[in-house]
Backbone as CSV, one residue per row, in Angstrom:
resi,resn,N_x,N_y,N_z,CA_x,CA_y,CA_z,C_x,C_y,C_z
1,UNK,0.847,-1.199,0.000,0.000,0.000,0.000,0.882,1.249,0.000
2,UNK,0.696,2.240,-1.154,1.285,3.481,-0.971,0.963,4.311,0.225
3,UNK,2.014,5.077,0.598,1.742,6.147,1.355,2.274,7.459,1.616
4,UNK,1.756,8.456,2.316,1.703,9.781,2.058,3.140,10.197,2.144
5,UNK,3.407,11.316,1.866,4.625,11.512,2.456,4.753,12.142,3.738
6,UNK,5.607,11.468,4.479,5.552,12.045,5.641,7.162,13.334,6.223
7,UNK,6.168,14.465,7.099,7.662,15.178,6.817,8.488,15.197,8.465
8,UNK,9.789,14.530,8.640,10.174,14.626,9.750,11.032,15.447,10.015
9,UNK,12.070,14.837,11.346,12.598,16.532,11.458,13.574,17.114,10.380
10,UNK,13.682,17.968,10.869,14.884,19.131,9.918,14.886,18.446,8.425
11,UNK,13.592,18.804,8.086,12.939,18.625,6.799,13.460,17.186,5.887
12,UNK,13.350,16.349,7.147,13.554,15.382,6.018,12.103,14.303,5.595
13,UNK,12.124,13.848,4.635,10.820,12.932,4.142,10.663,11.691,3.657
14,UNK,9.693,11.250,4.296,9.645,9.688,3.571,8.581,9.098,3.208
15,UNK,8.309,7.766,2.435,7.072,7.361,2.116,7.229,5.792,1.292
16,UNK,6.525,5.124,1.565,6.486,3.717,0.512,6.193,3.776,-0.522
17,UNK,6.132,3.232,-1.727,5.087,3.082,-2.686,5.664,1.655,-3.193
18,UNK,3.957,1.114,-4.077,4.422,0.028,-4.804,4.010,0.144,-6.090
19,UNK,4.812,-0.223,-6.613,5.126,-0.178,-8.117,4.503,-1.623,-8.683
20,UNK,3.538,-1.415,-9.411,2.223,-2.347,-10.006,3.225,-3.114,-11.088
21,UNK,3.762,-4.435,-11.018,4.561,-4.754,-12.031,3.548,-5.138,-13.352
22,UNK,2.616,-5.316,-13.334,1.890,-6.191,-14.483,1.622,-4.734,-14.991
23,UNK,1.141,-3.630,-14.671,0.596,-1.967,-15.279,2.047,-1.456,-15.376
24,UNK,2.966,-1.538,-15.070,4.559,-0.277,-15.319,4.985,-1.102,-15.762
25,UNK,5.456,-0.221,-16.997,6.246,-1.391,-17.708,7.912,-0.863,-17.662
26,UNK,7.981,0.262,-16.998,8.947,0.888,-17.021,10.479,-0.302,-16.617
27,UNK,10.135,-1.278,-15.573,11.167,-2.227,-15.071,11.670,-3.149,-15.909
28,UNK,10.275,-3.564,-16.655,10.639,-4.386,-18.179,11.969,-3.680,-18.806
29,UNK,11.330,-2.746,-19.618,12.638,-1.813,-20.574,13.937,-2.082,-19.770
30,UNK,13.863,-1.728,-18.699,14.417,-1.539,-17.894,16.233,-2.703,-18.052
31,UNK,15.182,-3.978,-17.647,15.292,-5.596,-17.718,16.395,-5.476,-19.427
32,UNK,15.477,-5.048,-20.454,15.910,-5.461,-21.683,17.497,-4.470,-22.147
33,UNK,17.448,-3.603,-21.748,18.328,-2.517,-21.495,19.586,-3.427,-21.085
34,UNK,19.460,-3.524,-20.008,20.568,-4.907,-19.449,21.138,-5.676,-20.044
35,UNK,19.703,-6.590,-20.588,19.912,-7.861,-21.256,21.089,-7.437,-22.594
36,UNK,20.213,-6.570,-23.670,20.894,-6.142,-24.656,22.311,-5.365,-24.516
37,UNK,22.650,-4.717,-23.673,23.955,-4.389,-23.005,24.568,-4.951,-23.120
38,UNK,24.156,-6.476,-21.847,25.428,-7.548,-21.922,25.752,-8.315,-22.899
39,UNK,24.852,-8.867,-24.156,25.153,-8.779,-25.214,26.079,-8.204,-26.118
40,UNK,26.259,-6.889,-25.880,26.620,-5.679,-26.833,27.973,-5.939,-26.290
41,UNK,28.139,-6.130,-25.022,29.499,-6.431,-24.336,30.183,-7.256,-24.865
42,UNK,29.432,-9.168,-24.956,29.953,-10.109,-25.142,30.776,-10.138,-26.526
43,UNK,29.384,-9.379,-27.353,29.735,-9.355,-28.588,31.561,-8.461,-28.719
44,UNK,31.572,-7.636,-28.259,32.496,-6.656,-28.255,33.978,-7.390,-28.073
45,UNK,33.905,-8.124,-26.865,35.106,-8.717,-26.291,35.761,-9.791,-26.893
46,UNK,34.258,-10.616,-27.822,34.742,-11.462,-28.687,35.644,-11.222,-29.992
47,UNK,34.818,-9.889,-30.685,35.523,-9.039,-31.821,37.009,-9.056,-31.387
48,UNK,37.550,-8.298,-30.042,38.885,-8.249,-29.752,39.665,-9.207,-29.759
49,UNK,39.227,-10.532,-29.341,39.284,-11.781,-29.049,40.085,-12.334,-30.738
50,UNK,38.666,-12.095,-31.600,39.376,-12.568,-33.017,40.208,-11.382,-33.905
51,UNK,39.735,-10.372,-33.590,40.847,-9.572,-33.839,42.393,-9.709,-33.653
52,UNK,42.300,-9.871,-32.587,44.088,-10.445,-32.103,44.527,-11.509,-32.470
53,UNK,43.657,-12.739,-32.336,44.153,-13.928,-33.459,44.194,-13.504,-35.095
54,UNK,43.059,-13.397,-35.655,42.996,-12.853,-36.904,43.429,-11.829,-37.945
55,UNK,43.338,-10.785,-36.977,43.530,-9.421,-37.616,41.928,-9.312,-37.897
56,UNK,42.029,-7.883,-38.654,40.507,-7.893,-39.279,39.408,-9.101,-39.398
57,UNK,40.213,-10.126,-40.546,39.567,-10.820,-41.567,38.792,-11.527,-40.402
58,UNK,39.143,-11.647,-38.774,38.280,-12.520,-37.927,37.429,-12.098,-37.342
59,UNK,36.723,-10.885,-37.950,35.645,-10.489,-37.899,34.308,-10.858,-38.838
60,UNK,34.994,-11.377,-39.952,34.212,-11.854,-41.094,33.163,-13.234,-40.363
61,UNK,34.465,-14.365,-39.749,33.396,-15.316,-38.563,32.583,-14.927,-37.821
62,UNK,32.650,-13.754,-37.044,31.964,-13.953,-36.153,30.616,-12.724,-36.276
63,UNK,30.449,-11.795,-37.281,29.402,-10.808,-37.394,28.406,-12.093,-37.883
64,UNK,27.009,-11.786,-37.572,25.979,-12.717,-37.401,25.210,-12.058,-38.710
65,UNK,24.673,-13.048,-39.461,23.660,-12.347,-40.965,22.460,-11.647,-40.355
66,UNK,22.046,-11.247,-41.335,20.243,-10.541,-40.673,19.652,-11.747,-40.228
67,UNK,19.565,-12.867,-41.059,18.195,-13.820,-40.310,18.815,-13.844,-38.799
68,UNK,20.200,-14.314,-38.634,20.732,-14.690,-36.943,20.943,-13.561,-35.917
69,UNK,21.084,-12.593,-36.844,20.443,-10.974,-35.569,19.151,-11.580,-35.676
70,UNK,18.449,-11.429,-36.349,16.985,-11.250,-35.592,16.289,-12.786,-34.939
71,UNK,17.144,-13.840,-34.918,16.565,-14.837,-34.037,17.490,-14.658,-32.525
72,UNK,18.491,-14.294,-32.506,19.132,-13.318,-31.263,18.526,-12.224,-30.646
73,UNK,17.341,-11.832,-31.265,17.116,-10.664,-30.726,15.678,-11.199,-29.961
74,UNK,14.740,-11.956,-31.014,13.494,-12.458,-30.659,14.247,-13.621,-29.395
75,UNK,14.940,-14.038,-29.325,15.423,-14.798,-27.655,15.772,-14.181,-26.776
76,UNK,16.716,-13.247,-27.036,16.669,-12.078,-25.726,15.263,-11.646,-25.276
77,UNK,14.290,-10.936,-26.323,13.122,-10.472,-26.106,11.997,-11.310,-25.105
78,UNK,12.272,-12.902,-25.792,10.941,-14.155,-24.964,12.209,-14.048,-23.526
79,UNK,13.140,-13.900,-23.348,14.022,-14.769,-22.223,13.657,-13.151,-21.538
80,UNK,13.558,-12.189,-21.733,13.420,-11.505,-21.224,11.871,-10.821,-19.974
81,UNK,11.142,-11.287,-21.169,9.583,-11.259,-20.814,9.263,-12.164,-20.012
82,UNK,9.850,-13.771,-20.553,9.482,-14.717,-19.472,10.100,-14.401,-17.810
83,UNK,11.255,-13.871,-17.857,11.732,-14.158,-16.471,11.158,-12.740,-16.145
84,UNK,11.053,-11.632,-16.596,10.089,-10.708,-15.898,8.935,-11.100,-15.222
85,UNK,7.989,-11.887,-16.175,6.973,-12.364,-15.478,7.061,-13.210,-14.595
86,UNK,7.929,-13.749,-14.172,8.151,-14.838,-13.597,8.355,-14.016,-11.953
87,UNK,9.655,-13.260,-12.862,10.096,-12.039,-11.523,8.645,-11.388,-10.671
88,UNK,7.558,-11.027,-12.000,6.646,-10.429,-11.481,5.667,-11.298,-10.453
89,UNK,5.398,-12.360,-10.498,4.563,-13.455,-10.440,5.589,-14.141,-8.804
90,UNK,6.865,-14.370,-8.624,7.268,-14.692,-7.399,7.415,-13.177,-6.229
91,UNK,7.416,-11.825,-6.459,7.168,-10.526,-6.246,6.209,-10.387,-5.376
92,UNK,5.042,-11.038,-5.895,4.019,-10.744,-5.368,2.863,-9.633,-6.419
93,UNK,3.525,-9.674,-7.452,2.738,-8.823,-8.360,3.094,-6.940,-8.107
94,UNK,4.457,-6.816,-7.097,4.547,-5.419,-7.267,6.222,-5.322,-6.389
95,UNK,6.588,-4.176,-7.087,8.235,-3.704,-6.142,7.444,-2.800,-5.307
96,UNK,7.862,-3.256,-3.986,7.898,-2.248,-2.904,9.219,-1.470,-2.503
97,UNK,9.115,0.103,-2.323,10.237,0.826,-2.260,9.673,1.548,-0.731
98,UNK,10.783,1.712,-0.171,10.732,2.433,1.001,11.740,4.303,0.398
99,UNK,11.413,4.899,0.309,11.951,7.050,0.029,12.087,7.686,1.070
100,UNK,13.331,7.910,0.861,13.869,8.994,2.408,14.136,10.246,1.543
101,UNK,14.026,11.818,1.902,14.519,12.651,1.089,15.090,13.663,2.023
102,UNK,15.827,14.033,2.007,16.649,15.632,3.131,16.718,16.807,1.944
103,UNK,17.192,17.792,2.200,18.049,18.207,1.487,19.357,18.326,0.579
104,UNK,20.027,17.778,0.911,21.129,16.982,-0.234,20.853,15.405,-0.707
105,UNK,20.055,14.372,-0.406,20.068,12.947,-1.288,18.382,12.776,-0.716
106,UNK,18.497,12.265,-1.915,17.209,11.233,-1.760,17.634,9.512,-1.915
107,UNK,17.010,8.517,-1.191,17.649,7.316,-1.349,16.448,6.541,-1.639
108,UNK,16.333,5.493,-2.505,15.752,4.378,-2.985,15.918,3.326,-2.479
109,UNK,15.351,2.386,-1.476,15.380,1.328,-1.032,14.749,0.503,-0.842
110,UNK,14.842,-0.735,-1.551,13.753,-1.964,-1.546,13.366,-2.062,-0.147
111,UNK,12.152,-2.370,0.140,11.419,-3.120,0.885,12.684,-4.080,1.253
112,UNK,13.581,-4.647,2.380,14.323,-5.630,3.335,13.400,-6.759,2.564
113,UNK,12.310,-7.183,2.652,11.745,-8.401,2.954,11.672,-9.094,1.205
114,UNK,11.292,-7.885,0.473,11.199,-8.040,-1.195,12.809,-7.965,-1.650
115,UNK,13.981,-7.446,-0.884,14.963,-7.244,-0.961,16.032,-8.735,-1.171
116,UNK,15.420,-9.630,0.129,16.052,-11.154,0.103,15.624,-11.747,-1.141
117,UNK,14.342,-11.722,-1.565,13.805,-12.332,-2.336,14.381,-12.366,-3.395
118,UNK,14.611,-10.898,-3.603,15.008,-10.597,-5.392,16.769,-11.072,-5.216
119,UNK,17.268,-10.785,-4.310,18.818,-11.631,-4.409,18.970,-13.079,-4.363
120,UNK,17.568,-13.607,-4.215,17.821,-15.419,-4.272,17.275,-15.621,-5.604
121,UNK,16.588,-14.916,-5.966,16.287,-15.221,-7.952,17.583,-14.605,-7.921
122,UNK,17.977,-13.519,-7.644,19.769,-13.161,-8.669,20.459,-14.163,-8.970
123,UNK,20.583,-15.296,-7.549,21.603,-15.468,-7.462,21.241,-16.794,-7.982
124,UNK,19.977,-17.581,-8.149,20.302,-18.727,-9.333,20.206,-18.385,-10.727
125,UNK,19.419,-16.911,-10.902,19.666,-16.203,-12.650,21.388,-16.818,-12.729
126,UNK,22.237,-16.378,-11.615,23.777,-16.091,-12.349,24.036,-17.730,-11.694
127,UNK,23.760,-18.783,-11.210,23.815,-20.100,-11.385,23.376,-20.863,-12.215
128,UNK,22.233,-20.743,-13.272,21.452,-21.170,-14.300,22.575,-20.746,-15.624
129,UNK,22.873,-19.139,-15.024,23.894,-18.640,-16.384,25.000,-20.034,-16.460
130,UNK,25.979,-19.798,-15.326,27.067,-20.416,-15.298,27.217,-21.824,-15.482
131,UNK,25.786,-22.267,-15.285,25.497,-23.908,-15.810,25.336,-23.627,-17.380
132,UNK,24.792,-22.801,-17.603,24.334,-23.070,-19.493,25.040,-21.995,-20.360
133,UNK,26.245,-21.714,-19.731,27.213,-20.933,-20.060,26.719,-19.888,-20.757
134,UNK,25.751,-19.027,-20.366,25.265,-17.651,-21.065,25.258,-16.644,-19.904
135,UNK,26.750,-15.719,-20.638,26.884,-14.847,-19.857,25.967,-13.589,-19.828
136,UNK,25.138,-13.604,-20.311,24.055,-12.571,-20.311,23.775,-12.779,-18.970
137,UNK,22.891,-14.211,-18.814,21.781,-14.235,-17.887,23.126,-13.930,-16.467
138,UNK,24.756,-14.164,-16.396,25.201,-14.151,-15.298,25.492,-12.585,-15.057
139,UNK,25.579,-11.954,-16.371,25.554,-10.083,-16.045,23.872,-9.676,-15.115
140,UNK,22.965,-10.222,-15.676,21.591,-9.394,-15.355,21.236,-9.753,-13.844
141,UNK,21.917,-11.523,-13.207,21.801,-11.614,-12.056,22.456,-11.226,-11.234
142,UNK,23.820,-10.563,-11.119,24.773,-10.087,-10.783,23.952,-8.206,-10.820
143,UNK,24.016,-7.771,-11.355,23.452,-6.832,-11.447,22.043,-6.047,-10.745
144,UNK,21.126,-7.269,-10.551,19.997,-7.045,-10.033,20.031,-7.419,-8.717
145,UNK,21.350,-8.417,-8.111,21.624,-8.736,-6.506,21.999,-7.683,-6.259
146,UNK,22.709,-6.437,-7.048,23.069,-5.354,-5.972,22.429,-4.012,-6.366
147,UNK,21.050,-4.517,-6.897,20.237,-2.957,-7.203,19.173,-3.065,-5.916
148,UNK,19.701,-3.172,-5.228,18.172,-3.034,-3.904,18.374,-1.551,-3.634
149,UNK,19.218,-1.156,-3.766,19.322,0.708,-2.776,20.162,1.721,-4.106
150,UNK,19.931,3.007,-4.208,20.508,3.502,-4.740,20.231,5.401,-3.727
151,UNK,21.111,5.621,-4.179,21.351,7.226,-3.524,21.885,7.781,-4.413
152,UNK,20.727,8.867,-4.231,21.452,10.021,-5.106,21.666,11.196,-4.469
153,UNK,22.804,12.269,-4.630,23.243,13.329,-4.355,22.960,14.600,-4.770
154,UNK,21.828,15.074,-4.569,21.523,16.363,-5.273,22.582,17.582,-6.365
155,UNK,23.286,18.045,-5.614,24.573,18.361,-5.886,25.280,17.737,-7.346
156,UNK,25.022,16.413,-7.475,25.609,15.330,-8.364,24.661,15.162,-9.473
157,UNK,23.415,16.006,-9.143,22.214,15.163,-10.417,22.495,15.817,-11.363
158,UNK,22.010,15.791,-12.218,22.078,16.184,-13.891,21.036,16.316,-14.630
159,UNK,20.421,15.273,-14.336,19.027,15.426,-15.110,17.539,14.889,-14.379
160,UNK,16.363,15.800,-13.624,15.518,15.949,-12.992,14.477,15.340,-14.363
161,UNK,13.800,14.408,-14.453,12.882,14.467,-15.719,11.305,13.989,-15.223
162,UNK,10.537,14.948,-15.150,9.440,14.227,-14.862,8.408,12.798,-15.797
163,UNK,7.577,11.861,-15.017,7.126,10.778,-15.762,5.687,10.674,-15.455
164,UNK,4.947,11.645,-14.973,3.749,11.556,-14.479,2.714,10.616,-14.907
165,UNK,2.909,10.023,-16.151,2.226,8.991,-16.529,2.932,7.555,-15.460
166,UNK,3.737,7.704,-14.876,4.041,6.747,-13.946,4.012,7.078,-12.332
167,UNK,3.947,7.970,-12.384,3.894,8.827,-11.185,5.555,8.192,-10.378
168,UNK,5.924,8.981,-11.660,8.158,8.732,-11.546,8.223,9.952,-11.552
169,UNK,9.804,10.157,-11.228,10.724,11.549,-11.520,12.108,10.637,-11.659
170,UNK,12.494,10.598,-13.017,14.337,10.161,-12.875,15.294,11.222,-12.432
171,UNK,15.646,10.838,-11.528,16.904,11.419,-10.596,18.772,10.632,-11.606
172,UNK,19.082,11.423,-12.713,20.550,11.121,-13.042,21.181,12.005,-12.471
173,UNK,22.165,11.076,-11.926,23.655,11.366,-12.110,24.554,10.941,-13.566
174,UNK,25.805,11.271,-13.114,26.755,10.600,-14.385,26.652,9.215,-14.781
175,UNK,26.617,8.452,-13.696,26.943,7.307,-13.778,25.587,6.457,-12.645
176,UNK,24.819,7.262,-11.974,23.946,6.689,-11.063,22.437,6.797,-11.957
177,UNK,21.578,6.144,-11.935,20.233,6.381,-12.464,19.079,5.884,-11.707
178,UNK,18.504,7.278,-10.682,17.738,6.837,-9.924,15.897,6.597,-10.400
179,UNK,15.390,6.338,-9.800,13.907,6.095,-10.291,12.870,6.432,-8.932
180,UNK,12.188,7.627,-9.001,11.679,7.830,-7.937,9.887,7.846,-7.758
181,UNK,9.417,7.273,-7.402,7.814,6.955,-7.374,7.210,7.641,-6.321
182,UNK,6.245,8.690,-6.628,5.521,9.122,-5.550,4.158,9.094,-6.032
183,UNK,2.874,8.711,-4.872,1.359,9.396,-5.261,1.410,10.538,-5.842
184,UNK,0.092,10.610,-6.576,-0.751,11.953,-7.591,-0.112,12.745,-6.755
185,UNK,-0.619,12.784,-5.346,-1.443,13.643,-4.651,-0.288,14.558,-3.765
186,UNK,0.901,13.733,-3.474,2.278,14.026,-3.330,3.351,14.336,-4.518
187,UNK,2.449,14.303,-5.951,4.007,14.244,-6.968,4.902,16.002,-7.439
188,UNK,3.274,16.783,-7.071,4.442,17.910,-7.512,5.128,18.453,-5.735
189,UNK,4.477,18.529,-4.930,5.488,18.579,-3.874,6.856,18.429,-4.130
190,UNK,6.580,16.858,-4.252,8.418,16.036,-4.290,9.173,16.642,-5.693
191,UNK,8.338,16.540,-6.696,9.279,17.273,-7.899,9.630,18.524,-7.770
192,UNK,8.711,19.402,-7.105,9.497,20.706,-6.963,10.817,20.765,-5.911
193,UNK,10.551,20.319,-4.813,11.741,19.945,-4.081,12.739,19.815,-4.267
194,UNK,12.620,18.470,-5.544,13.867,17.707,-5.928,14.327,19.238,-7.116
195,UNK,13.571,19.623,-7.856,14.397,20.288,-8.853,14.980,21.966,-7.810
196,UNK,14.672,21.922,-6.583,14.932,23.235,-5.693,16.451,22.983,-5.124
197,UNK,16.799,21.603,-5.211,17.502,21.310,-4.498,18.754,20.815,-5.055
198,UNK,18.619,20.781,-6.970,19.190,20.265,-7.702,19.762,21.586,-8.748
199,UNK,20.848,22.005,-8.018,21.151,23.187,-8.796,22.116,23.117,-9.798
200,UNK,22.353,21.945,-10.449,23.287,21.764,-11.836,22.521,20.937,-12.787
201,UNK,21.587,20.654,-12.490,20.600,19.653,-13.134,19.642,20.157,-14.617
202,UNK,19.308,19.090,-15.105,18.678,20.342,-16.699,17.349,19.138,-16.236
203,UNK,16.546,20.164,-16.328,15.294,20.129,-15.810,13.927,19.812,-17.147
204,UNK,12.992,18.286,-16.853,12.458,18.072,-18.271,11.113,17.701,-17.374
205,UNK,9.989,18.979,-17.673,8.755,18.068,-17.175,7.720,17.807,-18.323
């Protein structure tokens, strides 16, 4: 159950919300983003790989035709959807986040209890990988065991973007990418806040 925001002392704030996995699809993208990444990686390291044996010409082996991109892509896509749903479906049907906000950071933190959960799917995602030797699935479980918390630094953000069709605000940094969920009824409160407090930031509502 979402809830209000509450304001404690020396202006700091907090509040739950849960994030409807079967209605936001925002975590999906999210998911595929990853997936296709570590791909983009594998692919990459291999190029170097035959490069150094080969020279050039051992690039000719290993670039994939159009039909084998696009049956690579439609398997990432089902491997992707399935274990979302799957993700969504052992969840409980939603991410619960616990929001602290002060004046310099706001922090993102799983729900403790949804927190164990999602690191024991991580951690046979990256045992399933290492049995069926696909380093994708051992990047995305590795990756998702240590996304339970993120903090961001006001000072540090960059880009404030509102999502009101999700009732989000992305909080970037350089290298950090936060995701922040508040009620209707609380969302411009918290967005004005966050962009009051974010004085290097380029601002998108």
């Amino acid at each position: 159950m979402n809830t209000s925001v509450e304001n404690n002392i020396n202006e700091s704030f907090s509040w739950k919300y849960d994030v409807n996995l079967f209605k936001d699809p925002t975590i999906l993208v999210l998911i595929y983003k990853v997936l296709f990444l570590s791909c983009i990686i594998c692919f990459f390291l291999v190029s170097c790989i035959a490069m150094c044996d080969d020279g050039i010409d051992g690039l000719s082996d290993i670039i994939p035709d159009t039909k084998t991109l696009l049956i690579i892509t439609l398997i990432v896509i089902g491997v992707g959807f399935v274990g979302y749903f799957l993700y969504a479906i052992i969840m409980g049907g939603k991410y619960s986040i616990m929001f602290t906000m002060d004046k310099k950071h706001i922090v993102h933190e799983q729900i403790p209890k949804q927190a164990k959960k999602s690191q024991k799917i991580s951690f046979l995602l990256v045992l399933a990988g290492l049995l069926a030797k696909r380093p994708t699935s051992v990047g995305t479980g590795m990756i998702t065991a240590e996304h339970t918390k993120t903090i961001s630094t006001f000072e540090d953000v960059i880009l404030v973007k509102a999502v009101r069709r999700f009732n989000m605000i992305k909080v970037n940094e350089k290298f950090t990418k936060n995701r922040v969920y508040v009620n209707s009824d609380d969302y411009d409160f918290v967005l004005d806040f966050i962009i009051k407090h974010c004085p290097n930031a380029q601002i998108r509502l």
